[in-house]
C-alpha positions as CSV (number, residue, x, y, z in Angstrom):
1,X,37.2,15.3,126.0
2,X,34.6,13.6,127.7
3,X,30.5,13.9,127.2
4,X,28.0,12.3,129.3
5,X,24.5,13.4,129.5
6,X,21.8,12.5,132.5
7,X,18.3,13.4,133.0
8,X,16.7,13.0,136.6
9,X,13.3,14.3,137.8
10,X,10.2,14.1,136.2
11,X,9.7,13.8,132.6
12,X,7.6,16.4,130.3
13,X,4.5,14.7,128.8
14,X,4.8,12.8,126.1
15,X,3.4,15.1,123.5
16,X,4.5,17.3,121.1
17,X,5.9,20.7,121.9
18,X,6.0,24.3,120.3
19,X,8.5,26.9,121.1
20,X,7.8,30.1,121.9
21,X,10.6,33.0,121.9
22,X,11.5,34.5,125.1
23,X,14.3,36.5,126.2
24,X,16.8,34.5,128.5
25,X,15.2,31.2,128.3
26,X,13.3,28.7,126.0
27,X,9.6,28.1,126.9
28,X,7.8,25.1,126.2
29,X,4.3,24.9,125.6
30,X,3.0,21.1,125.7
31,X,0.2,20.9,123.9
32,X,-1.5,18.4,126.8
33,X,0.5,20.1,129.9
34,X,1.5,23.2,131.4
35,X,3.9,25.4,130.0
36,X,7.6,25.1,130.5
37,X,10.7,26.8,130.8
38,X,14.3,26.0,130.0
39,X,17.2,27.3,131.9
40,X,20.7,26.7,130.9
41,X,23.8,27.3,132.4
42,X,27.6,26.4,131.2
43,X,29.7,26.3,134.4
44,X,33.6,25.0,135.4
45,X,34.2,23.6,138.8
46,X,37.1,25.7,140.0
47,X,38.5,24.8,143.5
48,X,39.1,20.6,144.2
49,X,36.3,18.4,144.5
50,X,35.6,16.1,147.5
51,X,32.7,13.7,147.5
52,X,29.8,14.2,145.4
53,X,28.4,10.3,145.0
54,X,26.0,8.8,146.6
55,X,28.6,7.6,149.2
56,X,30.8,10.1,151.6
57,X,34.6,10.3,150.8
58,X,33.8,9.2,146.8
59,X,33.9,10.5,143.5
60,X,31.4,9.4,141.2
61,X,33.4,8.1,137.7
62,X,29.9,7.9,135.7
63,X,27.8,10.5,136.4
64,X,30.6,13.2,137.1
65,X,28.3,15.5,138.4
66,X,25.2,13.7,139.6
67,X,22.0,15.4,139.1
68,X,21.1,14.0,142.4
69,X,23.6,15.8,144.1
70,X,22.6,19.3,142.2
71,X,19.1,19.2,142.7
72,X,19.6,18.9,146.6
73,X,22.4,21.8,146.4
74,X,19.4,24.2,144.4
75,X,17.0,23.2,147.2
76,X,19.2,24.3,150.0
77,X,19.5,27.6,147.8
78,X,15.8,27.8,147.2
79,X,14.7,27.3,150.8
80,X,17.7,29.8,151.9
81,X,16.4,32.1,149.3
82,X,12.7,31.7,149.8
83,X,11.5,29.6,153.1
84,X,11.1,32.8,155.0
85,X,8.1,33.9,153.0
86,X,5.9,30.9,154.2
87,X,4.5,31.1,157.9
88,X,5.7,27.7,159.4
89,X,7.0,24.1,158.3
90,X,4.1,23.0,156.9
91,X,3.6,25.5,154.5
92,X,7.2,25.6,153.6
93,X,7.1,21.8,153.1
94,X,4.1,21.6,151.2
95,X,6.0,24.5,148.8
96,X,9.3,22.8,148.7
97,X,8.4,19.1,147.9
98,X,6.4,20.4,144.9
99,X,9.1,22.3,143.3
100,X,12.2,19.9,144.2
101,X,10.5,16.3,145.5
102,X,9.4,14.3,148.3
103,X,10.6,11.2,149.4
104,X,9.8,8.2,147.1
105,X,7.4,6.6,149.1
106,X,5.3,9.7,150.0
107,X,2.3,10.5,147.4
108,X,3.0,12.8,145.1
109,X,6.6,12.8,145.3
110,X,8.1,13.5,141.9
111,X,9.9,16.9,141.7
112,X,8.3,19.8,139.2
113,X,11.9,20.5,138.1
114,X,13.9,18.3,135.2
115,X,17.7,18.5,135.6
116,X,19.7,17.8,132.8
117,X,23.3,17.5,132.9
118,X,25.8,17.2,129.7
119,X,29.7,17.0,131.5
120,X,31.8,18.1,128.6
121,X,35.3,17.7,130.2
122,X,36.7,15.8,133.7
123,X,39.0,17.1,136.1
124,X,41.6,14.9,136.9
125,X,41.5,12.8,139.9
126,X,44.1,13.8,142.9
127,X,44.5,10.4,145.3
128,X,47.8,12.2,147.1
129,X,47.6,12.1,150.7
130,X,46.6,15.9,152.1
131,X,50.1,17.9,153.9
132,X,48.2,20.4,156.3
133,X,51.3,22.9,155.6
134,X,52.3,22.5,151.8
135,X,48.6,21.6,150.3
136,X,46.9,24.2,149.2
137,X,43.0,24.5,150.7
138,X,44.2,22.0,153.3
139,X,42.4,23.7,156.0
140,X,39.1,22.5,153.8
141,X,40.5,19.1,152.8
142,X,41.3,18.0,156.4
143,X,38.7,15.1,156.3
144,X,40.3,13.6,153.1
145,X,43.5,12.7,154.8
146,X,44.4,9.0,155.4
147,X,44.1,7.8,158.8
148,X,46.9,6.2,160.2
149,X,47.9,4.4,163.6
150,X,50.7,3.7,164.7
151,X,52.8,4.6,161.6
152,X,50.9,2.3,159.7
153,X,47.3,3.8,156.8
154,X,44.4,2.2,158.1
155,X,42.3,4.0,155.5
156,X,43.9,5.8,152.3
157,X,43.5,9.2,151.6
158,X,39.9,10.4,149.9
159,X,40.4,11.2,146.3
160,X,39.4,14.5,145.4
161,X,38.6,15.8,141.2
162,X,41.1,18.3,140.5
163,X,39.5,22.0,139.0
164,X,38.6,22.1,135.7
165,X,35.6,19.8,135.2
166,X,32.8,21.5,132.7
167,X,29.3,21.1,132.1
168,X,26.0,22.0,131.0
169,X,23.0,22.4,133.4
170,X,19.6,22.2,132.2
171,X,16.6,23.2,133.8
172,X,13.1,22.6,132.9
173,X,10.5,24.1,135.3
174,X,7.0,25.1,135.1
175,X,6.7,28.3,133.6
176,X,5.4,30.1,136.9
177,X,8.6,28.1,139.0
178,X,11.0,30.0,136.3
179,X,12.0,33.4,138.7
180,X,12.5,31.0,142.0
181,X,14.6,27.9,140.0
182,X,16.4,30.4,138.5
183,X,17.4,32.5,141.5
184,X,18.1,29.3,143.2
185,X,20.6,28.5,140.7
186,X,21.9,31.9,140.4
187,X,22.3,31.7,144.7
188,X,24.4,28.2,144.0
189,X,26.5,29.6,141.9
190,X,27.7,33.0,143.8
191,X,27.9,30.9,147.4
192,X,27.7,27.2,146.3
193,X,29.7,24.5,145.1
194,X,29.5,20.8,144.2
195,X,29.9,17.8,146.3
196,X,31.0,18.1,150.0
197,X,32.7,20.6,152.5
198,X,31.1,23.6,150.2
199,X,30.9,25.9,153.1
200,X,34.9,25.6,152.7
201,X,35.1,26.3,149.1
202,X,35.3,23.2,147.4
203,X,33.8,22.5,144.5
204,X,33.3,26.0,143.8
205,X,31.6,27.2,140.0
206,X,32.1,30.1,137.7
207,X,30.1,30.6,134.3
208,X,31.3,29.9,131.2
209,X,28.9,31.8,129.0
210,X,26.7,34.3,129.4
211,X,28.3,35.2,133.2
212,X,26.1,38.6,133.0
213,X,23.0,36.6,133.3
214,X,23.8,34.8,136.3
215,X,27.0,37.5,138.1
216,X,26.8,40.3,139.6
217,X,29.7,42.9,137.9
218,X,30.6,44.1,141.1
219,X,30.5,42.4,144.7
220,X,28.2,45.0,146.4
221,X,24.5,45.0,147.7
222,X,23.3,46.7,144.9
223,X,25.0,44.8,142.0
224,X,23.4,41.7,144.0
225,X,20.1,43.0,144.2
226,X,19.9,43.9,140.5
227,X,20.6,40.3,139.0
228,X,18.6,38.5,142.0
229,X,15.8,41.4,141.1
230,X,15.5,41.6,145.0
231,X,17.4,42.5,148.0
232,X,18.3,38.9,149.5
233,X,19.9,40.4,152.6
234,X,16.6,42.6,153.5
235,X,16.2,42.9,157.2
236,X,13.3,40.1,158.0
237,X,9.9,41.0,159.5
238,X,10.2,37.7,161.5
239,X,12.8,36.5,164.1
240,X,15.0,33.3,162.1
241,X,14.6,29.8,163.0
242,X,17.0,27.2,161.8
243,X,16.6,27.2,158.4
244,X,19.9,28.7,157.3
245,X,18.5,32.2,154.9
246,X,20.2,34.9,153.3
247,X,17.5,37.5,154.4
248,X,19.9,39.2,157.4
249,X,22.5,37.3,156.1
250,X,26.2,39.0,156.8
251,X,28.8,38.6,153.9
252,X,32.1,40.3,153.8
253,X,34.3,40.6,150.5
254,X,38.7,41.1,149.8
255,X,40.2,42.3,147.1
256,X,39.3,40.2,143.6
257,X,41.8,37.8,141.8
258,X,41.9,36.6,138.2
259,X,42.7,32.8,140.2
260,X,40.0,31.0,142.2
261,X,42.2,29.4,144.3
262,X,44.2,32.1,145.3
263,X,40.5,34.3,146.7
264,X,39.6,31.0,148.1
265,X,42.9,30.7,149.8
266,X,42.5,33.9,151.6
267,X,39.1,33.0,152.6
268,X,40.1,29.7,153.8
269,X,43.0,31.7,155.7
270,X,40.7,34.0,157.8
271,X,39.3,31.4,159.4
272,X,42.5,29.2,160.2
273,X,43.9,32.6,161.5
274,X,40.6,33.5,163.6
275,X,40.4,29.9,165.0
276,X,44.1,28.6,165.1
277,X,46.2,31.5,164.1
278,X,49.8,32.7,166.0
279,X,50.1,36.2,164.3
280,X,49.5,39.1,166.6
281,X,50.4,40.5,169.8
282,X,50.2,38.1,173.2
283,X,46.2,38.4,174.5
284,X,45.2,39.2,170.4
285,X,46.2,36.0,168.6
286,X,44.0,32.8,168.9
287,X,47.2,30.5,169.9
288,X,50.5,30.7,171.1
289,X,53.4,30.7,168.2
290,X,55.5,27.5,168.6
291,X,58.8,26.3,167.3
292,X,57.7,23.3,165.6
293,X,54.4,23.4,163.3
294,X,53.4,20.4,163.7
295,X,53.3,20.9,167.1
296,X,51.4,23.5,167.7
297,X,51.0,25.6,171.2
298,X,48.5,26.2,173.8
299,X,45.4,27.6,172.3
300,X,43.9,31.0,173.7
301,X,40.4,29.8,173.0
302,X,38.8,28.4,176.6
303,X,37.7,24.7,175.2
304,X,40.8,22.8,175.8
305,X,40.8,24.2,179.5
306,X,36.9,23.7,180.6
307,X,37.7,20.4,179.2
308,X,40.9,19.2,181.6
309,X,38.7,20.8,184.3
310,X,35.9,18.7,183.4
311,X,37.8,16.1,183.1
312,X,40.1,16.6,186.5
313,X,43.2,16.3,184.6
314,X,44.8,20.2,184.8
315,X,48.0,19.0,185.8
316,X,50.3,18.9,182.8
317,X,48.8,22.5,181.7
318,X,47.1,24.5,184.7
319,X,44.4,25.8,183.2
320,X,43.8,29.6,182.6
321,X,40.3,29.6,182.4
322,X,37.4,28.9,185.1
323,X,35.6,25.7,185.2
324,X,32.5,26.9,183.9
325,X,31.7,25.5,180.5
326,X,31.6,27.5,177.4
327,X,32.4,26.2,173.7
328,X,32.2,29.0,171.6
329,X,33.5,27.4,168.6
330,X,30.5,25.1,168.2
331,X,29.0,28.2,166.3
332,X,31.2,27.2,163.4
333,X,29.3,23.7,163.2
334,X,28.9,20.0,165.2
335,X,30.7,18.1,166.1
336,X,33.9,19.1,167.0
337,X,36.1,16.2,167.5
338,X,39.7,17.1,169.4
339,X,42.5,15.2,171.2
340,X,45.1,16.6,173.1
341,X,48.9,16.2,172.8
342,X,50.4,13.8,175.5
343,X,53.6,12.8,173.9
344,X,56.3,14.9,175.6
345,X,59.3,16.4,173.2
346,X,61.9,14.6,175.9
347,X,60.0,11.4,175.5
348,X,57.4,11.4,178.8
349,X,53.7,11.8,178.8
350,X,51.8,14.1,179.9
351,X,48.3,13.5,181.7
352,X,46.0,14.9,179.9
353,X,42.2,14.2,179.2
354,X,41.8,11.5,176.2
355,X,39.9,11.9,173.3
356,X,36.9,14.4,172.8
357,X,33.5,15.2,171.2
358,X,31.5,18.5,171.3
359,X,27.7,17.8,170.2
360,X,24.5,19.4,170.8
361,X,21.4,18.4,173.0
362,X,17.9,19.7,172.5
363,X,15.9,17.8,175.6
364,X,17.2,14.3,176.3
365,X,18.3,14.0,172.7
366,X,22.3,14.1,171.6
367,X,22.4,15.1,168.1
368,X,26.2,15.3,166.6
369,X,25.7,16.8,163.4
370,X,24.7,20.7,163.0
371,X,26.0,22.6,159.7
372,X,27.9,25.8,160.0
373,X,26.0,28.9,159.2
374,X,29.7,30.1,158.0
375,X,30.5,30.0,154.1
376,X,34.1,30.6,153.2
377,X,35.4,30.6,149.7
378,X,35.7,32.4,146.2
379,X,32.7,34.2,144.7
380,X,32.5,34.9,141.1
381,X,32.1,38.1,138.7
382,X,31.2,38.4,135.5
383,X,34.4,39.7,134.6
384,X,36.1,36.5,135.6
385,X,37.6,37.7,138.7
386,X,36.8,36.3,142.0
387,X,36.8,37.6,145.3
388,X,37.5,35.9,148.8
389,X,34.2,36.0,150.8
390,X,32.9,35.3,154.0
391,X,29.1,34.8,154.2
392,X,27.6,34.1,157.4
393,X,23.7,32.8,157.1
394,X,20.9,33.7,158.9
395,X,20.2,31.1,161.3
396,X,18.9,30.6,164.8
397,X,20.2,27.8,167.1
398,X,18.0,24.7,167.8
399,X,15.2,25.1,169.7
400,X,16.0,24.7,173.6
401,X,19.5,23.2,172.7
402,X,23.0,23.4,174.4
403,X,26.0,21.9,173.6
404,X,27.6,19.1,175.5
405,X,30.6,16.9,175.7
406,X,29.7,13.7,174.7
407,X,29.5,11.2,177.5
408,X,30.1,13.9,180.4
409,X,27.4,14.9,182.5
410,X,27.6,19.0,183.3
411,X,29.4,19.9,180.5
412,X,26.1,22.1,179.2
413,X,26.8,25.5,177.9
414,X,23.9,27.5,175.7
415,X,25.6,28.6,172.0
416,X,27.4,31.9,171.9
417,X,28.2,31.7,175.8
418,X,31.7,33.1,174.2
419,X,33.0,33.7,177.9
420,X,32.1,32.4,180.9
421,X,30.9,34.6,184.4
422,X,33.7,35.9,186.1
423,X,36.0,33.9,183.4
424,X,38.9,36.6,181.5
425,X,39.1,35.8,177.7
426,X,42.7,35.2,176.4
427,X,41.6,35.8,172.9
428,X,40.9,39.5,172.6
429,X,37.9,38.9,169.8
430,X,35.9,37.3,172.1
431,X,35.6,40.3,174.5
432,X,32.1,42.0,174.8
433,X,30.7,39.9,172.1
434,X,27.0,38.9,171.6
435,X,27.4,36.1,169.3
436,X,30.1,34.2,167.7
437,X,29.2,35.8,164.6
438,X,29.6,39.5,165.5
439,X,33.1,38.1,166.9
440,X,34.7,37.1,163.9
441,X,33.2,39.4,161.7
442,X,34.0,42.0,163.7
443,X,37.5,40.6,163.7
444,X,37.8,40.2,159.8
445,X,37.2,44.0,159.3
446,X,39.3,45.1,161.8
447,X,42.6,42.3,160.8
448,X,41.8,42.9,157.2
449,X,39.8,45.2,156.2
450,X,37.5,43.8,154.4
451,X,34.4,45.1,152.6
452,X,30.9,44.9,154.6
453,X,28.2,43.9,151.6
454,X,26.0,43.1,154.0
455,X,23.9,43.9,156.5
């Protein structure tokens, strides 16, 4: 077994402290300071992790789970959780940095919160290259795979921890910070993970002891509300902006599982199926079944087409859809990076367009990177079962943004323009549709039946 232990944060001062006895946590009282609080939580890591250092694509082999890494996990959680309840940035920043830390050179930077983490076992490290039909959670492990040209790896696979990692997380917060830190790391547990791709499932927790303190016994609005001591779906007073919140949040649940990475499969699944998937009637499937897997068909979804349009190469594959741009999967996060298949099965080529980005503009500025407001993967329960969930956050689209094709002038299309004017969807869940969001969650209940917790 292997034991490391970090601190990271601020310190407590350096004076002597008494102990008083609370229920569910140890305060501190600092003779010369404020009083503190003590929050501790023994959790496993139970789906793969990818990432985690202080460098993309890495694991760290010293500090397993860096306390760098969790701190800026609970923040997300926090400002998910809370930043709704301050009236603009300013407010929210000035409430944020003092709980969690400003940047180093900024006065006043060093984080109210102490994180302490003991790692008391390692998962073993998985360096195998990622097969997008046999490996399981491929569909969240895509970026791992090596890249290869020509036949030949230009860059090896990413290595990724294997499940089973343990370790104790230590909290020390002021004593009036307790309810928020708390709730923030009760909100990373139930929808969070460690390291990267976490809004796929990986690097998903469950508690080791005390899992009634931190899990709800049942995945339902009111089991959530009673260990939160809130409702953190309640319907908001103000319209969201895009800071991602679970107030108006949307989460749907399956059917629980004594094995994490058979509910996060299924979660992982719903999405493949709603973005990629062949099952279902012609007109009600997102692509066309094909003969060979690893060749897959032409998809149902209207982005490859606006592109050959776009592009002037419609050829190969007339297209079905107008030329009037929409790119309805950009609600699932930026960028989307795509190439289409030119290599013939009888050895020819087909002309199609080369290489492609989707990004967002707000003004004259490209941005490439926006998170998805999408969480996929498995929740925990106190009785150690866990259930497949999809939790769709809160979030409003940049201000005065549309997305774009990088490099191509009129490709703009506003978010959730699912179907274009006088364009006929091929993909049934896309009909009549608002948003992207009501599309696939409308989709999940109806393809699976799954339970509405919220709204």
């Amino acid at each position: 077994m292997s034991r490391s232990t970090q601190r990271d944060g601020c310190s407590p001062p350096l004076c002597a402290p008494t102990y008083d006895a609370l229920p569910g946590a140890r305060s501190a009282r600092y003779r010369c300071g404020p009083a503190t609080r003590e929050i501790t939580a023994r959790l496993e890591i139970v789906t793969p992790i990818l990432g985690g250092s202080s460098r993309p694509r890495v694991l760290d082999d010293v500090d397993v789970v860096r306390a760098a890494t969790v701190r800026g996990h609970l923040r997300f959680w926090w400002r998910a959780l809370y930043a709704i309840q301050y009236p603009g940035a300013a407010k929210l920043y000035e409430r944020e940095s003092a709980l969690w830390g400003r940047a180093a050179t900024e006065a006043g930077g060093r984080s109210d919160v102490e994180i302490r983490i003991g790692v008391e076992r390692v998962g073993d490290i998985d360096d195998g290259d990622i097969d997008l039909q046999r490996t399981l959670g491929a569909y969240a492990l895509w970026p791992a795979r090596a890249e290869k040209r020509q036949g030949e790896i230009v860059k090896p696979p990413a290595p990724r921890r294997k499940p089973g990692t343990q370790f104790r997380l230590t909290l020390i917060a002021p004593e009036n910070y307790e309810f928020e830190v708390g709730n923030a790391l009760r909100a990373w547990i139930l929808f969070g993970g460690y390291g990267g791709r976490t809004r796929r499932g990986l690097g998903s927790l469950r508690v080791l002891d005390d899992a009634t303190t931190w899990l709800p016994s049942k995945a339902t609005r009111d089991a959530l509300t009673g260990i939160f001591a809130f409702d953190i779906f309640s319907v908001l007073t103000v319209a969201p902006d895009d800071v991602p919140g679970l107030g108006g949040a949307a989460i749907h649940v399956g059917n629980g599982d004594r094995d994490a990475q058979k509910a996060w499969a299924i979660a992982l699944g719903w999405l493949r199926e709603f973005r990629q998937g062949t099952s279902g009637q012609p007109g009600h499937r997102a692509r066309e079944p094909s003969s060979d897997p690893k060749r897959p068909s032409i998809s149902n979804w209207p982005e490859a087409d606006k592109i050959r349009h776009i592009k002037r190469k419609t050829g190969a594959h007339p297209p079905r859809h107008n030329a009037t741009a929409a790119w309805p999967r950009a609600g699932f996060g930026l960028p989307i990076i795509g190439q289409f298949q030119r290599h013939a099965r009888d050895g020819g080529q087909y002309e199609e367009p080369g290489p492609f980005e989707l990004r967002w503009r707000a003004g004259n500025t490209e941005h490439d990177r926006l998170a998805s407001p999408l969480i996929v993967k498995a929740l925990p329960l106190a009785d150690g079962t866990f259930v497949p969930c999809a939790l769709w956050l809160n979030r409003a689209h940049p201000a005065n943004s549309e997305v774009i094709v990088k490099g191509t002038n009129s490709s703009q299309a506003p978010f959730d323009r699912l179907v274009a004017a006088a364009d006929t969807p091929r993909f049934s869940a896309l009909t009549n549709k608002q948003s992207l969001r009501q599309a696939f969650l409308d989709w999940l209940q109806t393809n699976y039946k799954t339970t509405v917790v919220a709204p």
